[in-house]
Predicted model as a PDB file, atoms N, CA, C, CB and O in Angstrom, pLDDT in the B-factor column:
MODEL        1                                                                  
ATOM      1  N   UNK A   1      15.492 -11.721   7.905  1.00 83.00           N  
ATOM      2  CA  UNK A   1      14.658 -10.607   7.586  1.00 83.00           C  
ATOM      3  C   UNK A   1      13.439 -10.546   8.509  1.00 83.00           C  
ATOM      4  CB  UNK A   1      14.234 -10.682   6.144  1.00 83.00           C  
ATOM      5  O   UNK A   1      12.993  -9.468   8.903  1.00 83.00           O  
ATOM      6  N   UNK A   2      12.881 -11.792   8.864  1.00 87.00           N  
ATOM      7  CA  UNK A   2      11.865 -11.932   9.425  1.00 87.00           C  
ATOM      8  C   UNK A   2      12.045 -11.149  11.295  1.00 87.00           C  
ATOM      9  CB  UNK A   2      11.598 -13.601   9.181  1.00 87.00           C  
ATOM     10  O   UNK A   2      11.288 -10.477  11.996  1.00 87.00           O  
ATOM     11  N   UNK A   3      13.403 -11.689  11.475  1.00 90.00           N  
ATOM     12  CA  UNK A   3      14.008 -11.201  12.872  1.00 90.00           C  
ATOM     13  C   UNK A   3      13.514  -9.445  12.852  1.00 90.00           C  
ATOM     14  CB  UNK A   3      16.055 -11.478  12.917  1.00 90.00           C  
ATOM     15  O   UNK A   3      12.646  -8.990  13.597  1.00 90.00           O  
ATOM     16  N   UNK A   4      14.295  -8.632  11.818  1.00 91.00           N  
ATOM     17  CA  UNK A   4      14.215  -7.147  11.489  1.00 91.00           C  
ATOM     18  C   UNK A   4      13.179  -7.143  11.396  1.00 91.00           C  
ATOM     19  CB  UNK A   4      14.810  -6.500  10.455  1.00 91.00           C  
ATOM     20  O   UNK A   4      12.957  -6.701  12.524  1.00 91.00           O  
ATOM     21  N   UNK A   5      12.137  -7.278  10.941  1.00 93.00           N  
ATOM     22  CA  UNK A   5      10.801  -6.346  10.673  1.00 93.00           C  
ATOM     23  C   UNK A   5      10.188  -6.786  11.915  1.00 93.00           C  
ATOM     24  CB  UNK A   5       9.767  -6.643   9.174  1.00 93.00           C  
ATOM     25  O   UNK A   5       9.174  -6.129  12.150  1.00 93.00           O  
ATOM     26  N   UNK A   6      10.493  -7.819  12.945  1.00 94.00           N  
ATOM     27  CA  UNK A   6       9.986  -8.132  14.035  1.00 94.00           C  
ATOM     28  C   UNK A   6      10.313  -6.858  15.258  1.00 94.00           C  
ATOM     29  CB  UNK A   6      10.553  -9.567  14.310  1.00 94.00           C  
ATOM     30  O   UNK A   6       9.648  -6.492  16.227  1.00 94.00           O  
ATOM     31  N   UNK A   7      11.502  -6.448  14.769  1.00 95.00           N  
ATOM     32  CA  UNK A   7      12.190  -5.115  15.650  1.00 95.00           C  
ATOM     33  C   UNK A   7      11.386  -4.217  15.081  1.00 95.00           C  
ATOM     34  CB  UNK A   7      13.918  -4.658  15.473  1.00 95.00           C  
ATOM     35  O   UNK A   7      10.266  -3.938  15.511  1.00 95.00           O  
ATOM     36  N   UNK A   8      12.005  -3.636  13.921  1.00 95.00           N  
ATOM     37  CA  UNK A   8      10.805  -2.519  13.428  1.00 95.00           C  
ATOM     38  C   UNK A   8       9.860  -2.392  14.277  1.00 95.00           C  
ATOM     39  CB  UNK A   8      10.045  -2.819  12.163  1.00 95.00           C  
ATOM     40  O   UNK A   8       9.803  -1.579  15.200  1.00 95.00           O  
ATOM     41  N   UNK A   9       9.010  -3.286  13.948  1.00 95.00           N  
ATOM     42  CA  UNK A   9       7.398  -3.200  14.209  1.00 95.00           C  
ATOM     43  C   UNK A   9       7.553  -3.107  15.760  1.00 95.00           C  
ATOM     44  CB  UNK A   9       6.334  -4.683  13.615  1.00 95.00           C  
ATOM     45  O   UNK A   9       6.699  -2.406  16.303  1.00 95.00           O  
ATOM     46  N   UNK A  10       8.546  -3.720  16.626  1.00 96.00           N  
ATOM     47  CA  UNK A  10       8.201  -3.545  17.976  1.00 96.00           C  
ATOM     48  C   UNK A  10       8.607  -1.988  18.473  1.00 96.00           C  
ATOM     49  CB  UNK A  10       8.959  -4.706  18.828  1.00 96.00           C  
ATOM     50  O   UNK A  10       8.357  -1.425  19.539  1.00 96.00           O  
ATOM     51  N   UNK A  11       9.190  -1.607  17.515  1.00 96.00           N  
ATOM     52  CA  UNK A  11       9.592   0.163  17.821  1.00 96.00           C  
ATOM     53  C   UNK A  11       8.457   0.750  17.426  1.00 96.00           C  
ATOM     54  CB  UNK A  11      10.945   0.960  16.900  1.00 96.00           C  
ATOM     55  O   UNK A  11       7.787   1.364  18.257  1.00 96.00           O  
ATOM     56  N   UNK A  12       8.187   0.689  16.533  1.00 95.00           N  
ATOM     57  CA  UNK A  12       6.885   1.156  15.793  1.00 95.00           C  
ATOM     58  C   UNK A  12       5.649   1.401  16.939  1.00 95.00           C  
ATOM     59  CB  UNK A  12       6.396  -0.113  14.602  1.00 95.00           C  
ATOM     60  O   UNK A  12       5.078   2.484  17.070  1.00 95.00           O  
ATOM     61  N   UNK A  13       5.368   0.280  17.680  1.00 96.00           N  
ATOM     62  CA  UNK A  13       4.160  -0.101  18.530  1.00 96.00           C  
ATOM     63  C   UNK A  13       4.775   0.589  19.761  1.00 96.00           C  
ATOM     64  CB  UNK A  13       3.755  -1.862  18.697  1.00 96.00           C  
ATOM     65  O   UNK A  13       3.822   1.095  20.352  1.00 96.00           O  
ATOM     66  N   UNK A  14       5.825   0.832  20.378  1.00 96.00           N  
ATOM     67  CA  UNK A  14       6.572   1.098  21.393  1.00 96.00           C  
ATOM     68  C   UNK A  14       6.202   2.649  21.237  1.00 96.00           C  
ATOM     69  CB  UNK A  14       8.138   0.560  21.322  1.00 96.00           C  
ATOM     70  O   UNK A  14       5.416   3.092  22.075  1.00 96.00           O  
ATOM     71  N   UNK A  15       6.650   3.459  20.325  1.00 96.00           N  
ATOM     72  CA  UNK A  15       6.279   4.947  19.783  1.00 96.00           C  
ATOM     73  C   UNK A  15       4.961   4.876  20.267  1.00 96.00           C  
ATOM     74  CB  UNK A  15       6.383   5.309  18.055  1.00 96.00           C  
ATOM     75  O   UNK A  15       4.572   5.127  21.408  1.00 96.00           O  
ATOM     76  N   UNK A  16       4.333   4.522  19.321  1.00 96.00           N  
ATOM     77  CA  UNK A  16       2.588   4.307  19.589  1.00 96.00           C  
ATOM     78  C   UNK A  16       2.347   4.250  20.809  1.00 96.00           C  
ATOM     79  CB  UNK A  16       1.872   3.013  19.053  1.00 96.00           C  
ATOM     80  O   UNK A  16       1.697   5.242  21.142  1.00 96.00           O  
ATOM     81  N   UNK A  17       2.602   3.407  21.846  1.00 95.00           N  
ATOM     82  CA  UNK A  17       2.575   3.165  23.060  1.00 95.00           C  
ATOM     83  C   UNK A  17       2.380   4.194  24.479  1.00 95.00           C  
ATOM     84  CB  UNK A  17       3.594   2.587  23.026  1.00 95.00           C  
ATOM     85  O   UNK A  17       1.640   4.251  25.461  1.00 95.00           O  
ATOM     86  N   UNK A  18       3.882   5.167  23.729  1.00 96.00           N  
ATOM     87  CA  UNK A  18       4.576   6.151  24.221  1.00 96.00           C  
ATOM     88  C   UNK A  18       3.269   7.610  24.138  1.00 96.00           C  
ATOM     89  CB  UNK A  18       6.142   6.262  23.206  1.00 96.00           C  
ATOM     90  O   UNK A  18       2.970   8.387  25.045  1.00 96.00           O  
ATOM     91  N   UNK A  19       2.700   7.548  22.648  1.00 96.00           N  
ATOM     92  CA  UNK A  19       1.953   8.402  22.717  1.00 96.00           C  
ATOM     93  C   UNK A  19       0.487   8.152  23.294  1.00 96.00           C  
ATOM     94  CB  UNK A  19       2.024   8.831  21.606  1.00 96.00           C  
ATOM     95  O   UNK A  19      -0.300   9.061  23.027  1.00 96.00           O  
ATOM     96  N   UNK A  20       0.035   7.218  23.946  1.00 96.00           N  
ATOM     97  CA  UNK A  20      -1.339   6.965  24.510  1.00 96.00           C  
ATOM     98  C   UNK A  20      -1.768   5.671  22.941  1.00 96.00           C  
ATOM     99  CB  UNK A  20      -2.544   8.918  24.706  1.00 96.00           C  
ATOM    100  O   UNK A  20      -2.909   5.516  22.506  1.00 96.00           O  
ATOM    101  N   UNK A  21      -0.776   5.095  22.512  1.00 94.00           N  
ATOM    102  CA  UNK A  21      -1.962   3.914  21.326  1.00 94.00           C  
ATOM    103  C   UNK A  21      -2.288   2.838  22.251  1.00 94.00           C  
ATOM    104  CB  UNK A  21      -1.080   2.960  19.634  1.00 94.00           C  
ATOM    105  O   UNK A  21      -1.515   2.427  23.117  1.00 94.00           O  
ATOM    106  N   UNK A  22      -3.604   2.345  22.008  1.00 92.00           N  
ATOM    107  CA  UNK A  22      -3.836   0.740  22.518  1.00 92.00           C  
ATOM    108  C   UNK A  22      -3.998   0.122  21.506  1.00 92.00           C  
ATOM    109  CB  UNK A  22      -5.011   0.348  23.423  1.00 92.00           C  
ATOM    110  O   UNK A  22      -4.741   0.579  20.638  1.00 92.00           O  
ATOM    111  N   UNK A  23      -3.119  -1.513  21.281  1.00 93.00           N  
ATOM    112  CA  UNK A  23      -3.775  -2.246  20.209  1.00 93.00           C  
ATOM    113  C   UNK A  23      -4.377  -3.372  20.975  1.00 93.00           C  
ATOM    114  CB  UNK A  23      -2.791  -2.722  19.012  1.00 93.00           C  
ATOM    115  O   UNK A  23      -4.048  -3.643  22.130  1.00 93.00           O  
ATOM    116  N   UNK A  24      -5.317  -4.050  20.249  1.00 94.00           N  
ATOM    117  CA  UNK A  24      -5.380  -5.492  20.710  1.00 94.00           C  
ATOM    118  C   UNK A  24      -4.680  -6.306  20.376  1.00 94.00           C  
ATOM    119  CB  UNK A  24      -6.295  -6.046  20.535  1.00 94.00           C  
ATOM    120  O   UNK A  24      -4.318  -6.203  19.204  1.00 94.00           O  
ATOM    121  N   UNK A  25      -4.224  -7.298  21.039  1.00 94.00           N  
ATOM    122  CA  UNK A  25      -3.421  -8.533  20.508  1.00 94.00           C  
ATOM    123  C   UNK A  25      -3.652  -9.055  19.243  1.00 94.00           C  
ATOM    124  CB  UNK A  25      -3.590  -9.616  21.302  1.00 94.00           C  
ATOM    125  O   UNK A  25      -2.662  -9.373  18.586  1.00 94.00           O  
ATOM    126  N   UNK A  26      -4.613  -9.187  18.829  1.00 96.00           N  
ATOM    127  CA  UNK A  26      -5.297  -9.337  17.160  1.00 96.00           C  
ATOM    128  C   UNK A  26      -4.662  -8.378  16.078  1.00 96.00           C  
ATOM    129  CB  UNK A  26      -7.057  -8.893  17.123  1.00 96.00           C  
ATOM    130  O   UNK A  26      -4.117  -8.612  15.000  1.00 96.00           O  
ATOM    131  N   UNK A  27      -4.920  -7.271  16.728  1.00 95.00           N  
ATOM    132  CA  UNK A  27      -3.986  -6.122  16.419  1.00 95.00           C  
ATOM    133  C   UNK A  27      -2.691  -6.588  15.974  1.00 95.00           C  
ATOM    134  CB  UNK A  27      -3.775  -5.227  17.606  1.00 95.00           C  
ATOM    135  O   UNK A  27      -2.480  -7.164  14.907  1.00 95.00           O  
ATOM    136  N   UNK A  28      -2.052  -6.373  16.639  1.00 95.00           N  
ATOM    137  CA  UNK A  28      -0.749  -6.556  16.826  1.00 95.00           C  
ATOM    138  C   UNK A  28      -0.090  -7.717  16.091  1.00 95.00           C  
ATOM    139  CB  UNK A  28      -0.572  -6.664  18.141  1.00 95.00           C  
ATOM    140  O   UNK A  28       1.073  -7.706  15.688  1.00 95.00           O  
ATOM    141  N   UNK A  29      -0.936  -8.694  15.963  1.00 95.00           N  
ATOM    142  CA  UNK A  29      -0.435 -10.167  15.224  1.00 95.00           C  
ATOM    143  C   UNK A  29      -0.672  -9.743  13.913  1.00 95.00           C  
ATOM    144  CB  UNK A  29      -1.330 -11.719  15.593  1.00 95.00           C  
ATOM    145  O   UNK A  29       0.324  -9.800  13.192  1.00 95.00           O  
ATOM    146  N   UNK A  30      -1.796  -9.296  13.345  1.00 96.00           N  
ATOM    147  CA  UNK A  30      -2.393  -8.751  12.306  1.00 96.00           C  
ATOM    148  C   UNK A  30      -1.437  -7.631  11.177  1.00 96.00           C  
ATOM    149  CB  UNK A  30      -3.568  -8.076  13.019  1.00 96.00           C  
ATOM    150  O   UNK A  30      -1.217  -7.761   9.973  1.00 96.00           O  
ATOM    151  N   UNK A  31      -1.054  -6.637  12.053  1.00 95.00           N  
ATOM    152  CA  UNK A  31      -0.348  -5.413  11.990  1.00 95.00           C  
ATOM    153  C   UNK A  31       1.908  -6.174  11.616  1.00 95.00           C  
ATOM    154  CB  UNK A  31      -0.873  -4.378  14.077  1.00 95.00           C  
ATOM    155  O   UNK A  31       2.772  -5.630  10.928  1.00 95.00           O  
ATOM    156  N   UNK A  32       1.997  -7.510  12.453  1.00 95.00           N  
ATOM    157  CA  UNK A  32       3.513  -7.945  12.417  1.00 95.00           C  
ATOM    158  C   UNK A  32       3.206  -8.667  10.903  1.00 95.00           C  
ATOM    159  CB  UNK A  32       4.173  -9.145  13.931  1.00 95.00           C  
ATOM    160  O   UNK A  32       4.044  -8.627  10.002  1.00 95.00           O  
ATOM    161  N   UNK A  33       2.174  -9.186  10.788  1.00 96.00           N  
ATOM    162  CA  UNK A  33       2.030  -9.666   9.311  1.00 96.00           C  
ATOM    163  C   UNK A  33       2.481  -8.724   8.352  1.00 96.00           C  
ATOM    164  CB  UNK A  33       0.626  -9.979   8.943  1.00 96.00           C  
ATOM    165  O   UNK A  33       3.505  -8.569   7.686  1.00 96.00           O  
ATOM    166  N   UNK A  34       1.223  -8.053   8.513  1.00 96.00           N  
ATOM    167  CA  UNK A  34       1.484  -6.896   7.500  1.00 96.00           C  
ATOM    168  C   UNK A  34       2.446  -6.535   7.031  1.00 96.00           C  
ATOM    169  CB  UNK A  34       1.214  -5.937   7.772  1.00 96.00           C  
ATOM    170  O   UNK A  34       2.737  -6.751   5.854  1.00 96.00           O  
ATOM    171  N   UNK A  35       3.531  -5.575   8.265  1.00 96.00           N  
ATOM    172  CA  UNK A  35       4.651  -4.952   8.203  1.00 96.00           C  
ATOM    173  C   UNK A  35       5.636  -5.745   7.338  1.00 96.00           C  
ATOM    174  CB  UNK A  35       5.097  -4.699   9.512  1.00 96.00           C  
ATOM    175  O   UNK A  35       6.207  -5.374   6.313  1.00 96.00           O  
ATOM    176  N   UNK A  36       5.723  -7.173   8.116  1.00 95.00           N  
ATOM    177  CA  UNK A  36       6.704  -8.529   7.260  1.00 95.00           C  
ATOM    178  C   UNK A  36       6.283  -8.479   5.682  1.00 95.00           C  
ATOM    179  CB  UNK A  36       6.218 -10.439   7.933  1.00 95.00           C  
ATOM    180  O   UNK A  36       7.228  -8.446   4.894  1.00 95.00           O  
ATOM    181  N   UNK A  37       5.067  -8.472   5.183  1.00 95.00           N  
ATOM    182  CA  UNK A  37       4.777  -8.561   3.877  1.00 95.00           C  
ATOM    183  C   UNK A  37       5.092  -7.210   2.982  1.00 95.00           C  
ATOM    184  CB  UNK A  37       3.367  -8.952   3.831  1.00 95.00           C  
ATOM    185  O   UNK A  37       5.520  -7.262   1.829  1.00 95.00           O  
ATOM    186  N   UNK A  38       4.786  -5.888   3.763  1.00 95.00           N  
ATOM    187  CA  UNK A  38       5.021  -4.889   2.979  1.00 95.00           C  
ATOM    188  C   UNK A  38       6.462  -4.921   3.151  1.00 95.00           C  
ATOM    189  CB  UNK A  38       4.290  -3.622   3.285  1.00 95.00           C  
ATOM    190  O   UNK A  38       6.990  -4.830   2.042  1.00 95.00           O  
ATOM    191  N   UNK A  39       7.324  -5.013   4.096  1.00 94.00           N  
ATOM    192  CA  UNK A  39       9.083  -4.772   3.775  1.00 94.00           C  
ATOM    193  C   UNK A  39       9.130  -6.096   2.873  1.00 94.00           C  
ATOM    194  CB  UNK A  39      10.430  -4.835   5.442  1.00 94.00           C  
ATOM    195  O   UNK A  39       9.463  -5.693   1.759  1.00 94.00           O  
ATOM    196  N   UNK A  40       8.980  -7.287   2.832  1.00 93.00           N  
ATOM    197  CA  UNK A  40       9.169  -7.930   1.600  1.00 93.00           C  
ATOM    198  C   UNK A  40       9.735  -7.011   0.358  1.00 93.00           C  
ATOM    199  CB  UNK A  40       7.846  -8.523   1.259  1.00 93.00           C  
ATOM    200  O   UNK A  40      10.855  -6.713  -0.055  1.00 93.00           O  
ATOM    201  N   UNK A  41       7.862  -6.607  -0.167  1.00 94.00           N  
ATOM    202  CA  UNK A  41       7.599  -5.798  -1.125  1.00 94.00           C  
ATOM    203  C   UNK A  41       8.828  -4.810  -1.519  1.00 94.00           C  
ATOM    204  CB  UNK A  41       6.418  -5.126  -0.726  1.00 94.00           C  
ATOM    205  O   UNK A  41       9.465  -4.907  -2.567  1.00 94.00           O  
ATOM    206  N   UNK A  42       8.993  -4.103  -0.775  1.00 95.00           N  
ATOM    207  CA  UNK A  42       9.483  -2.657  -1.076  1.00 95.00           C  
ATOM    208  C   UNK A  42      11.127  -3.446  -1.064  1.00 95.00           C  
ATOM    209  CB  UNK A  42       8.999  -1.118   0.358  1.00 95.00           C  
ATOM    210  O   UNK A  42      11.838  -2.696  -1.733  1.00 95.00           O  
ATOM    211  N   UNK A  43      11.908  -4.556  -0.603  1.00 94.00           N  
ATOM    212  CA  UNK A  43      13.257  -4.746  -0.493  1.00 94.00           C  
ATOM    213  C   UNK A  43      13.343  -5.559  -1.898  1.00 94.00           C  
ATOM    214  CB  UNK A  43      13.770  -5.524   0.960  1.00 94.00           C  
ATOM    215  O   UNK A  43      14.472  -5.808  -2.321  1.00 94.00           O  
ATOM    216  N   UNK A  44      12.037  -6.054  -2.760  1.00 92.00           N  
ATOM    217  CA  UNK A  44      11.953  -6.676  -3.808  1.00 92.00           C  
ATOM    218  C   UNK A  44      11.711  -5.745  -4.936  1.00 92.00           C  
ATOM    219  CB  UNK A  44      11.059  -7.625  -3.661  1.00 92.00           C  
ATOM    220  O   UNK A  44      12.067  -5.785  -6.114  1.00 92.00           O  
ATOM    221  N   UNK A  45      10.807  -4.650  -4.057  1.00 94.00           N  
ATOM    222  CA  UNK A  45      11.030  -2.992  -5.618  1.00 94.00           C  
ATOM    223  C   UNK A  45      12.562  -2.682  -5.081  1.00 94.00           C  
ATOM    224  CB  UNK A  45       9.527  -0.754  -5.356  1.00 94.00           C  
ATOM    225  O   UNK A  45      13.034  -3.356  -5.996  1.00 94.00           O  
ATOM    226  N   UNK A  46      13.541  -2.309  -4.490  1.00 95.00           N  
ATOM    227  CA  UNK A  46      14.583  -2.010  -4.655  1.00 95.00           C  
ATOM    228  C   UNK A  46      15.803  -2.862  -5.250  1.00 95.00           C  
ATOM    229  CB  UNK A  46      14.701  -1.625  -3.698  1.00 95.00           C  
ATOM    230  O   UNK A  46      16.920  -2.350  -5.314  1.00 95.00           O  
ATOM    231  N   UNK A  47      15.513  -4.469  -5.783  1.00 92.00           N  
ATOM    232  CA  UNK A  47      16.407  -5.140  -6.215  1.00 92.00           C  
ATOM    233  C   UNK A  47      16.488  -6.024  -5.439  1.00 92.00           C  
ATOM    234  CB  UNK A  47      17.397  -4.619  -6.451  1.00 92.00           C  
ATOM    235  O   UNK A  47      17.015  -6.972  -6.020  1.00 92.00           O  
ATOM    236  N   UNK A  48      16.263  -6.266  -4.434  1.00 89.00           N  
ATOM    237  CA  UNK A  48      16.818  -7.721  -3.420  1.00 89.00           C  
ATOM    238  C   UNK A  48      15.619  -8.688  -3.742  1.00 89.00           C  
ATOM    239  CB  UNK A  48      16.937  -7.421  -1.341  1.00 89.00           C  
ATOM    240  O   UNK A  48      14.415  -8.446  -3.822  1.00 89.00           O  
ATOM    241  N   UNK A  49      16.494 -10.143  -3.942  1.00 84.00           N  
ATOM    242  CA  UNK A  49      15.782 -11.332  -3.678  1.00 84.00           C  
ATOM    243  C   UNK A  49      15.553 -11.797  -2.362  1.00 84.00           C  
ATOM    244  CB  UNK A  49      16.342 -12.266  -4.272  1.00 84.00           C  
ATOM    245  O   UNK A  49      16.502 -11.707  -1.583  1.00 84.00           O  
ATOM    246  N   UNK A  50      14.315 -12.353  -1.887  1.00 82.00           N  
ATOM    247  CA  UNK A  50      14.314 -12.689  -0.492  1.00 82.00           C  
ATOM    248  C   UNK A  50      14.125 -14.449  -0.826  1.00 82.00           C  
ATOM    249  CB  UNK A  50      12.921 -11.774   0.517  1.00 82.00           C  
ATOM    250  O   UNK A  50      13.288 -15.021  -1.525  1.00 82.00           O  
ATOM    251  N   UNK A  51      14.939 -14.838  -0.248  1.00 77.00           N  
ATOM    252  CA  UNK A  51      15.134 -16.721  -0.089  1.00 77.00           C  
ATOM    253  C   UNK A  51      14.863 -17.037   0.992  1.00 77.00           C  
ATOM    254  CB  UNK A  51      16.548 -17.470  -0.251  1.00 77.00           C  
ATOM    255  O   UNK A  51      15.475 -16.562   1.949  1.00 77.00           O  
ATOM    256  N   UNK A  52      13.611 -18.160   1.177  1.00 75.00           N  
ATOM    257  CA  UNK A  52      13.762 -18.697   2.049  1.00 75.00           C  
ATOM    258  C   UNK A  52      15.255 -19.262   3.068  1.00 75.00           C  
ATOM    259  CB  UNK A  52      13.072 -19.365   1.575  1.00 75.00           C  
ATOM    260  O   UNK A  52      16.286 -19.542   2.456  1.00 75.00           O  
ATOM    261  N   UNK A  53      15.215 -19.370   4.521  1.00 74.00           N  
ATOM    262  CA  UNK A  53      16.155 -19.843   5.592  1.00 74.00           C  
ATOM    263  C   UNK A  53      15.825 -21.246   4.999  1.00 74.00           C  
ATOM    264  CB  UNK A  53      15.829 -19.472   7.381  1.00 74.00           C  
ATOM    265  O   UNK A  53      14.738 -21.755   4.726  1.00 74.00           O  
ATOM    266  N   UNK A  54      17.402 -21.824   4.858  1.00 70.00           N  
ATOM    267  CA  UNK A  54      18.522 -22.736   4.519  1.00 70.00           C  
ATOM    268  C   UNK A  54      18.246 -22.793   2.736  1.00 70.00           C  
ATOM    269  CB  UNK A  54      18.371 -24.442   5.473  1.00 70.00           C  
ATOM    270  O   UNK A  54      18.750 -23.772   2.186  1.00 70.00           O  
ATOM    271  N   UNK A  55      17.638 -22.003   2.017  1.00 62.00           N  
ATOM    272  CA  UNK A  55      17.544 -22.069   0.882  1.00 62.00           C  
ATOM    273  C   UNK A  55      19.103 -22.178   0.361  1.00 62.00           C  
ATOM    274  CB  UNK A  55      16.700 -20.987   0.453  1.00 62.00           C  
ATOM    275  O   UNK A  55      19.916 -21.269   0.533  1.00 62.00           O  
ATOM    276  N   UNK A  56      19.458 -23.649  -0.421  1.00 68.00           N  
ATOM    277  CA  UNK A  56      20.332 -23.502  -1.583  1.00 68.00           C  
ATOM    278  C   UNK A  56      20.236 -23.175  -2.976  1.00 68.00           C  
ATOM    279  CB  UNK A  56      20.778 -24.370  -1.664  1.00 68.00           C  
ATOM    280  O   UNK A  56      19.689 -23.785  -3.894  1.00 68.00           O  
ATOM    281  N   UNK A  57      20.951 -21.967  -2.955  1.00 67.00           N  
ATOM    282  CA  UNK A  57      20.635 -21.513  -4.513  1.00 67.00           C  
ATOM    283  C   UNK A  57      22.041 -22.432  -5.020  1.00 67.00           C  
ATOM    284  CB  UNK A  57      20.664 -19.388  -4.922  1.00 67.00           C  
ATOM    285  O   UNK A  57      22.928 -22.999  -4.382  1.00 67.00           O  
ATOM    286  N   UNK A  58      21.785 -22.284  -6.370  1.00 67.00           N  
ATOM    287  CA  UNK A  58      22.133 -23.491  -7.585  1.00 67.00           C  
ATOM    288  C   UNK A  58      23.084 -22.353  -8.368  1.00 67.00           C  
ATOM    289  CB  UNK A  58      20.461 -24.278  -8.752  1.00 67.00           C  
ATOM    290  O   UNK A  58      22.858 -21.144  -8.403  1.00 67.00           O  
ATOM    291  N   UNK A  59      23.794 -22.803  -8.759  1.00 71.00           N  
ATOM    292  CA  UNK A  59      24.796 -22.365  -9.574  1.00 71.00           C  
ATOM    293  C   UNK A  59      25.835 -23.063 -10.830  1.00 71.00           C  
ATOM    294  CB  UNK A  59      25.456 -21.980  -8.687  1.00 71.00           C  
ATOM    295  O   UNK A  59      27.051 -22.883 -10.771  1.00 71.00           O  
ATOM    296  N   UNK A  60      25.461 -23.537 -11.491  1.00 70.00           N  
ATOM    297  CA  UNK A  60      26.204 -24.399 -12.308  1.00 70.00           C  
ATOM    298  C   UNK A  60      27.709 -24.188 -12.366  1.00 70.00           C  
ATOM    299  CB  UNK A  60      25.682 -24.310 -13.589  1.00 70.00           C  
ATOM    300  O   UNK A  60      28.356 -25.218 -12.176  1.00 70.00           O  
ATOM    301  N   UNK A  61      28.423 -23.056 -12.590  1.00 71.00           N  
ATOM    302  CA  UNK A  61      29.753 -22.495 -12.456  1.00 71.00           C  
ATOM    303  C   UNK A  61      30.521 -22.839 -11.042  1.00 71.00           C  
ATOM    304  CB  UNK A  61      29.603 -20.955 -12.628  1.00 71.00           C  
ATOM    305  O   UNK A  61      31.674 -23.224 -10.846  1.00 71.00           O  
ATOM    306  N   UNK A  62      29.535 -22.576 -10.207  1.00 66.00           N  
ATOM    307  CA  UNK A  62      30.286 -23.137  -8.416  1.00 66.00           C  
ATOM    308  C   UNK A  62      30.195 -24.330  -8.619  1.00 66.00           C  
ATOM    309  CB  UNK A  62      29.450 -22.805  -6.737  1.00 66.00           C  
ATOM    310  O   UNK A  62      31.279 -24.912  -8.573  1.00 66.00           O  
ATOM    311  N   UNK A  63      29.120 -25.096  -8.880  1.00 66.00           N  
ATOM    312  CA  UNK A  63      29.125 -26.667  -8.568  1.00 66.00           C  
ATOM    313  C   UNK A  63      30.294 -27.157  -9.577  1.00 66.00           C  
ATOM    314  CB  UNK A  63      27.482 -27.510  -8.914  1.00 66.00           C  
ATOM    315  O   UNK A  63      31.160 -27.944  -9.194  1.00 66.00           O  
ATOM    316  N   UNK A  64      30.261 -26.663 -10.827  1.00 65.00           N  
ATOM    317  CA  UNK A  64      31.898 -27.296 -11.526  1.00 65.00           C  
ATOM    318  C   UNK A  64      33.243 -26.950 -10.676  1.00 65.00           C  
ATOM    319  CB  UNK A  64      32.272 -26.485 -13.210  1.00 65.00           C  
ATOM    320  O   UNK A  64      34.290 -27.575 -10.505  1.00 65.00           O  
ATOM    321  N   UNK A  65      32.820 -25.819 -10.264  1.00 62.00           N  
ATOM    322  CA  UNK A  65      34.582 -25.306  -9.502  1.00 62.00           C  
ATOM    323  C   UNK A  65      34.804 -26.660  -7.922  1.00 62.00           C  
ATOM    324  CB  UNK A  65      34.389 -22.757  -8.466  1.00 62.00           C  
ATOM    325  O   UNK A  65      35.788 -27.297  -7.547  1.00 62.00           O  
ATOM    326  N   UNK A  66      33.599 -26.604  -7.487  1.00 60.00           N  
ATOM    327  CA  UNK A  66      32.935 -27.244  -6.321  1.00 60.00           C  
ATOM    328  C   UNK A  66      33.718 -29.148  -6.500  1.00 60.00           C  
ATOM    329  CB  UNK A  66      30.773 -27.042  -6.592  1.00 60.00           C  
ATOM    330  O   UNK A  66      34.250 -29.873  -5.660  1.00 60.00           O  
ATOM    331  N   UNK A  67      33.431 -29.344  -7.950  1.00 60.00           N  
ATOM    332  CA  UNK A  67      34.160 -30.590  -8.475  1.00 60.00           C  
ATOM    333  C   UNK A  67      35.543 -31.176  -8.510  1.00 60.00           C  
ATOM    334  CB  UNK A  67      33.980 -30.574  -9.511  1.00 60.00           C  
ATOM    335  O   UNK A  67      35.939 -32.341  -8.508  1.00 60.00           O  
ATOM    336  N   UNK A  68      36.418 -29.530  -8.559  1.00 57.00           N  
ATOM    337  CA  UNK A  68      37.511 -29.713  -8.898  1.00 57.00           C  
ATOM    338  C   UNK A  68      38.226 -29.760  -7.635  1.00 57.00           C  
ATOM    339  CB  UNK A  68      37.890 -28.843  -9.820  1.00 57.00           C  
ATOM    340  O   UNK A  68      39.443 -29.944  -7.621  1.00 57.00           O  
TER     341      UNK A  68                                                      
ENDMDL                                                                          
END                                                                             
């Protein structure tokens, strides 16, 4: 997820770019935060869980099948 909103935002700034925007680098680090935290948000109001990379989720039903 982190990869995608890294694109986003570089289209985003690229547009901007295109039309005369300047950011500062502060900017810009400031602004990739952001973006990463608000798509969080809004993919967590539409239903998705976001898990940390190599997160194992737990399942009691797999780990019995997992046994057999």
């Amino acid at each position: 997820m982190k990869i995608t909103s890294m694109r986003l935002y570089a289209d985003i700034l690229a547009n901007a770019a295109r039309n005369g925007w300047d950011y500062t680098p502060e900017s810009i680090v400031s602004g990739s935060k952001r973006h990463f935290e608000e798509m969080k948000l809004q993919l967590n109001d539409a239903g998705y869980e976001i898990v940390p990379v190599g997160a194992r989720l737990y399942c009691k039903r797999l780990d019995k099948l997992a046994v057999r």
